[in-house]
C-alpha positions in Angstrom: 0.0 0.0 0.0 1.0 3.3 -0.8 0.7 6.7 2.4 2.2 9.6 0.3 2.0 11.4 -3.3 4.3 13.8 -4.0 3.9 15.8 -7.3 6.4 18.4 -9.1 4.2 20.9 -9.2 6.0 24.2 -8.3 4.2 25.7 -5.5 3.5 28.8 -6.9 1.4 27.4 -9.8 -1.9 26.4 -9.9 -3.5 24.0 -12.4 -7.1 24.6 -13.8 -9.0 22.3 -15.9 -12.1 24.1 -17.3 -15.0 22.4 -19.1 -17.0 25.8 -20.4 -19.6 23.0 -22.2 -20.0 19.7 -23.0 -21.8 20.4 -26.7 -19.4 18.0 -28.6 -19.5 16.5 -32.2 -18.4 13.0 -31.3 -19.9 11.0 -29.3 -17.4 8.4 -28.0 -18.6 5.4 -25.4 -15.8 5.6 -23.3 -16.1 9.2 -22.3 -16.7 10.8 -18.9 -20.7 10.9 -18.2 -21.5 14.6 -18.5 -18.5 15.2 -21.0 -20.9 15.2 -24.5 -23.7 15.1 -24.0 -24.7 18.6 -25.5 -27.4 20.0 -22.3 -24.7 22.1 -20.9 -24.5 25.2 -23.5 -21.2 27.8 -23.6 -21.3 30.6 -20.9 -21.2 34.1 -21.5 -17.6 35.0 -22.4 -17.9 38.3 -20.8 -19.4 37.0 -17.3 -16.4 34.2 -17.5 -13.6 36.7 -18.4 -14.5 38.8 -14.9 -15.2 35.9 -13.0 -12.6 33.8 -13.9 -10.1 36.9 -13.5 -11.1 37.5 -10.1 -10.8 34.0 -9.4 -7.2 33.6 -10.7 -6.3 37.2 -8.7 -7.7 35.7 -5.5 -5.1 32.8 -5.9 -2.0 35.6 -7.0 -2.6 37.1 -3.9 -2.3 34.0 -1.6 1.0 33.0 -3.5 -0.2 30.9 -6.8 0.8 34.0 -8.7 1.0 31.4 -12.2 -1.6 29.2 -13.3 -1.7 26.8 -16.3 -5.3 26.7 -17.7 -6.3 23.4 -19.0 -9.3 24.1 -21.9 -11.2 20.9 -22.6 -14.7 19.7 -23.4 -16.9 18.5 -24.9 -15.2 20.0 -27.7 -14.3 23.2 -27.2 -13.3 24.3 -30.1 -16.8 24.7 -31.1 -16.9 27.7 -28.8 -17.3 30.7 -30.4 -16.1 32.6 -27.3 -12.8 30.8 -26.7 -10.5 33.3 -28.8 -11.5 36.1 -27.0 -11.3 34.6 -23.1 -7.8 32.8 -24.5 -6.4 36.5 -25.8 -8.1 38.2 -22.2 -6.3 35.8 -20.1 -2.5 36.2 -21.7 -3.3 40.0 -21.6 -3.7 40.0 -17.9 -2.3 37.2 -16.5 0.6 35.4 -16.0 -0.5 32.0 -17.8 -0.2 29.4 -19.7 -3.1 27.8 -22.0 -3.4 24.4 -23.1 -6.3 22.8 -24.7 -7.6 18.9 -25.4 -9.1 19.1 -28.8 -10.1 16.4 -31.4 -8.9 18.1 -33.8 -11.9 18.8 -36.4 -11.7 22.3 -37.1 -10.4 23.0 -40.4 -6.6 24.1 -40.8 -7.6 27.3 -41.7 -9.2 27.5 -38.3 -6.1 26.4 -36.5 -3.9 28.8 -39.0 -5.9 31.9 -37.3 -6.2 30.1 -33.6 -2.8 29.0 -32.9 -1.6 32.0 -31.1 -4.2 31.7 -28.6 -2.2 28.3 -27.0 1.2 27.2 -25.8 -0.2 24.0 -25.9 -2.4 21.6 -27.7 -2.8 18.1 -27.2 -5.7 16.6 -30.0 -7.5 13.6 -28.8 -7.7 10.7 -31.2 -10.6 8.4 -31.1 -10.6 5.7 -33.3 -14.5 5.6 -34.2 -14.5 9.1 -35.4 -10.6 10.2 -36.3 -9.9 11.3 -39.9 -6.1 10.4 -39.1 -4.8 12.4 -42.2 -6.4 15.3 -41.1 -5.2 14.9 -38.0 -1.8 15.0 -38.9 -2.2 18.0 -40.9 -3.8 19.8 -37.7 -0.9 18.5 -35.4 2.0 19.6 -38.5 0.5 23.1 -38.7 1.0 24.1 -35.1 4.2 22.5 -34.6 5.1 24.8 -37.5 3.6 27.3 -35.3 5.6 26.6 -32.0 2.5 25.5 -30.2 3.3 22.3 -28.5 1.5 19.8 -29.9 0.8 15.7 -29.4 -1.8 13.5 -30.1 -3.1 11.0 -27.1 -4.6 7.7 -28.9 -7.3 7.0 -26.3 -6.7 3.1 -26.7 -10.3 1.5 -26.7 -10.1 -1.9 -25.0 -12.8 -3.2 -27.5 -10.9 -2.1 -31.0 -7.6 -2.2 -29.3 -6.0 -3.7 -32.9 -7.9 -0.1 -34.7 -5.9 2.0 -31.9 -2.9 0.6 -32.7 -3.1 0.5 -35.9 -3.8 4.5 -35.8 -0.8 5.1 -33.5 1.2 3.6 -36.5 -0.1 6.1 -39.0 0.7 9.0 -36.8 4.0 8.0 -37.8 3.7 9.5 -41.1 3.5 12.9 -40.1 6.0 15.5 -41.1 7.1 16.5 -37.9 8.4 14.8 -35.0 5.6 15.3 -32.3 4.9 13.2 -29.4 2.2 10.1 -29.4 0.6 8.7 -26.8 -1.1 5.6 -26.0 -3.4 6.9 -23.8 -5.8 4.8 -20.8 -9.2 5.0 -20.6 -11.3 4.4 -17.9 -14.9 3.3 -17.2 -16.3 4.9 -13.8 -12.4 5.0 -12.0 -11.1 1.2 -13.5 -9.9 -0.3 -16.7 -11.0 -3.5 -18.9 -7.8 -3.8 -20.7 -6.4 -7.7 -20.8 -2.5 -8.4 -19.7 -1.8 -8.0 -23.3 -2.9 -4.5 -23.6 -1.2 -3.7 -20.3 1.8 -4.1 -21.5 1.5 -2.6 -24.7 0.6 0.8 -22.4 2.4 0.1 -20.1 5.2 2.3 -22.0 2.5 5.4 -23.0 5.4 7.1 -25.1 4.9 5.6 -29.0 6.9 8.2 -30.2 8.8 10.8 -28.0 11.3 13.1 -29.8 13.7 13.0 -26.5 13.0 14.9 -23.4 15.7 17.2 -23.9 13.4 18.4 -26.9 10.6 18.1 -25.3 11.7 19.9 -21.5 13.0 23.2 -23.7 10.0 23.8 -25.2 7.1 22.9 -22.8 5.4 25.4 -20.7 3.1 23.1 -19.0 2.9 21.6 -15.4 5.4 18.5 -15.8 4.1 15.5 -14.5 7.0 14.0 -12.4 5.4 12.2 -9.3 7.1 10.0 -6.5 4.8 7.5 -4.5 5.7 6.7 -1.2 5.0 3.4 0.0 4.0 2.0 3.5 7.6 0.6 4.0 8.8 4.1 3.0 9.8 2.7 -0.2 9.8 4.8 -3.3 8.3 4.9 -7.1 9.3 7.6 -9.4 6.9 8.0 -12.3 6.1 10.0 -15.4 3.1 8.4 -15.8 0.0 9.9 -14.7 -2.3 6.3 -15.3 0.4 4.6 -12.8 -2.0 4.8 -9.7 -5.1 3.4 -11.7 -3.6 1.2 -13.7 -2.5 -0.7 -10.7 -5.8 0.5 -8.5 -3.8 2.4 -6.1 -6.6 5.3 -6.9 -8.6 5.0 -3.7 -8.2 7.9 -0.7 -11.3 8.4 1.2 -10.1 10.1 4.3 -6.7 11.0 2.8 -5.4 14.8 3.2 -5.3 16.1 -0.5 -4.1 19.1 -2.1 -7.6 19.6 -4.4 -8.3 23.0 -4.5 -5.3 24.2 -3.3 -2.8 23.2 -6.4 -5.7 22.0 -8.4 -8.9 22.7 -9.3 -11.9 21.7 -11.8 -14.8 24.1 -13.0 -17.7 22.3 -14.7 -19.7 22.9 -17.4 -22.7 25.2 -15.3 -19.5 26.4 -13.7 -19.7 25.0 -10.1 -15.9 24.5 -8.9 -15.0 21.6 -7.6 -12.8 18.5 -8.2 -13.3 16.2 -11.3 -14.5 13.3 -8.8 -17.4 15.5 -7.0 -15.2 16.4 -3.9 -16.0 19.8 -2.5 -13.4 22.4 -3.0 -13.2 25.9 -0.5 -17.0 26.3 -0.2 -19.8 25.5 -2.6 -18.7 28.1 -5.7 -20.3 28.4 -9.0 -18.1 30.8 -11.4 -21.3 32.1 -13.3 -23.1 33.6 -10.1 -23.4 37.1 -10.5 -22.1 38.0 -7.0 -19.4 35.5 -7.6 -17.1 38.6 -6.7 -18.3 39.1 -3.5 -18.7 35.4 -2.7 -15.2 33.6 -3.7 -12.7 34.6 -1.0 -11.8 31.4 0.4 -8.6 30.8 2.7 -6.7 27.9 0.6 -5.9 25.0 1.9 -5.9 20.6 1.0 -9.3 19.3 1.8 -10.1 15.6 3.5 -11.3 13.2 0.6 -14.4 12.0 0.8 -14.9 10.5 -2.1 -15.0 6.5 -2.8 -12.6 6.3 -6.0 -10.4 9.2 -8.0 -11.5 8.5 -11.2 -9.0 11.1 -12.9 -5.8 10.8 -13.8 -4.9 14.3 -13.2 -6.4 14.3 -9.9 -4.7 10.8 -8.4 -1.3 12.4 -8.7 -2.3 15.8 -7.0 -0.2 15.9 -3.6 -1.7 14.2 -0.9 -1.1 12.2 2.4 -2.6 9.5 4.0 -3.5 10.6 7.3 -2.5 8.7 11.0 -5.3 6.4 12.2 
């Protein structure tokens, strides 16, 4: 068993994953419930912009003066507000931006969009990816110095399509990163011990992390797991703790909300697994101004499973019995 998680995360950076809607044009069976199903319209870019500043001054001023703002969605893309709250943010803010996509806006799109993001990473699902389009999208902003990869989300029922897919990535013009990536249904896997391995390695194409460390902006994920015997693990991986269903911390001290936090389409801010975060906050409220003024500080899980990558390796601590 496993009592600590400590993540590289510099302490003066926090990490926001924002789903403005969930209005997406695939429709893939593995995704998160809630994540496409097109009920939860865009916000008003206006209302978000002062919100979301306020919110992100309210964390400068207790030390997290730089945050990395993850864009995903649904598709989000599909927002017509999302060039103006991207060029808001870098105008007032020290930030980064970095969006999932899937990559199905037309490269003239992406030719006028690309400034808006340091990074991109475009989701490839194999039900619904136009590859050589894909690689087109991916080319272009690595021609742009965005940095891009594409994550293969491996479907454990067309495991022989995904891999097939991460192979034609190969035929890009550029050298970008690919990734096999996990997917889960409700915080486990259904992958067989042949699969396993082939992800165990997520890295199908890497050009070399000397490459890779000079050019990204982004939070690096570089985690060490402390063990009950005070043994360590020291992992790039961010699927390590679910993979081997280590991703269970009811009653552990976590660092949600503090280093990380997760604003939902309707814009209540939370974590991505439900857990309360500083107070019962929606981002859309009109006296959200007035209302979001919490002390920061980790929170006490109380939540059965962490079903999201992203969140299992946020810091935390088992506490003494």
């Amino acid at each position: 068993m496993i009592k600590q998680i400590i993540h590289s995360q510099p302490s003066d950076m926090l990490r926001i994953e924002y789903m403005p809607g969930n209005v997406c044009n695939h429709k893939c069976h593995y995704c998160f419930p809630g994540s496409n199903e097109g009920n939860l319209l865009w916000p008003d870019v206006e209302l978000v912009k002062t919100n979301l500043s306020h919110l992100l001054r309210h964390y400068e001023s207790q030390g997290k003066t730089k945050s990395n703002l993850f864009i995903v969605g649904g598709e989000p893309t599909l927002w017509k507000g999302l060039e103006d709250l991207c060029k808001y943010l870098k105008d007032n803010h020290d930030i980064i931006i970095e969006m999932s996509t899937n990559g199905t806006r037309k490269l003239n799109w992406w030719e006028e969009n690309a400034q808006n993001f340091d990074h991109v990473t475009v989701s490839v699902h194999r039900e619904f990816a136009n590859v050589d389009h894909l690689i087109n999208v991916c080319d272009l902003l690595y021609e742009k110095d965005v940095v891009v990869g594409a994550d293969v989300l491996m479907d454990p029922d067309a495991f022989d399509v995904c891999t097939k897919i991460v192979d034609k990535l190969q035929n890009s013009k550029y050298n970008w990163p690919i990734i096999s990536k996990v997917v889960h249904f409700n915080g486990t896997h259904r992958y067989t011990e042949e699969q396993l391995e082939y992800v165990k390695d997520k890295r199908k194409r890497f050009p070399g992390e000397e490459w890779y460390y000079k050019r990204t902006k982004k939070l690096q994920t570089k985690i060490t797991i402390i063990k009950d015997d005070d043994t360590e693990v020291h992992t790039t991986d961010d699927s390590w703790l679910i993979r081997n269903q280590l991703n269970y911390f009811t009653g552990w001290e976590c660092n949600l909300g503090l280093d990380i936090i997760k604003i939902l389409p309707g814009g209540r801010i939370t974590g991505n697994c439900g857990q309360s975060i500083n107070g019962d906050h929606y981002l859309y409220e009109d006296n959200f101004i007035e209302r979001f003024k919490p002390t920061l500080g980790p929170v006490i899980c109380s939540m059965p499973v962490c079903k999201c990558n992203e969140e299992t390796v946020c810091a935390k601590r088992k506490l003494s019995v």
